[in-house]
N, C-alpha and C positions, 0 to 999 in steps of 0.2 A: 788554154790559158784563162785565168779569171782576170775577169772587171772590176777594177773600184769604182764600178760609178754607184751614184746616188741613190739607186732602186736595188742595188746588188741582194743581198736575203732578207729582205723586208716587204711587206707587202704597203703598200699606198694605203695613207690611211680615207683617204676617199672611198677606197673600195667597200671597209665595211661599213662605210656609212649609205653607200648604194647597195648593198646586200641589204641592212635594214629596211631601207626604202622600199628595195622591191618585196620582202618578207611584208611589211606591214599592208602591201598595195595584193599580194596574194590572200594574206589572212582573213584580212577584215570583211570582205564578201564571204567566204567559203564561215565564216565563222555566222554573217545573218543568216547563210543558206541552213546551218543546221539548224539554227533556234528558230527558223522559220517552221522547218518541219517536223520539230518538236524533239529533236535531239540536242543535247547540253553543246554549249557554244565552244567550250573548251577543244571539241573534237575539231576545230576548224586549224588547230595547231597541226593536227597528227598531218596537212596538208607540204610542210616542209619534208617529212621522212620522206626520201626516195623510196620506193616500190609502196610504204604506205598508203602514199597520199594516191593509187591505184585503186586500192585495196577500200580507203573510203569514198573515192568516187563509185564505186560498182556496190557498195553498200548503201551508200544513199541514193542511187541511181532505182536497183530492183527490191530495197528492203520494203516494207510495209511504214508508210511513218503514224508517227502518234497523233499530228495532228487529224492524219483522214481518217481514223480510227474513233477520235475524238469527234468528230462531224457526223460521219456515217451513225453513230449511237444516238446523238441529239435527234434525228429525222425519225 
């Protein structure tokens, strides 16, 4: 049997205002963490795609980054 109640096929509009919340509270670190290490900050989006945001944890985890590239030259 269906429910008429008040939640019936709708989703709470609270909720995607706590999905933003927590999207903005994952992005904005993982977004200094590239432009820290010398990768374009944009890539700190690609952290929402499921299996992506894997895929660039373990690329900026063992890639070479530009900053130490850029350091180790200057010495």
């Amino acid at each position: 049997m269906m429910h008429n109640d008040m939640f019936g096929n709708t989703m709470w509009a609270g909720h995607w205002l706590w999905m933003l919340v927590m999207a903005i509270v994952v992005v904005v670190p993982v977004w200094r963490i590239c432009q820290r290490v010398g990768y374009p900050g944009w890539m700190g989006i690609l952290v929402l795609i499921p299996v992506v945001n894997l895929v660039l944890l373990y690329f900026i985890a063992f890639a070479d980054w530009p900053n130490d590239r850029n350091k180790s030259g200057d010495a």
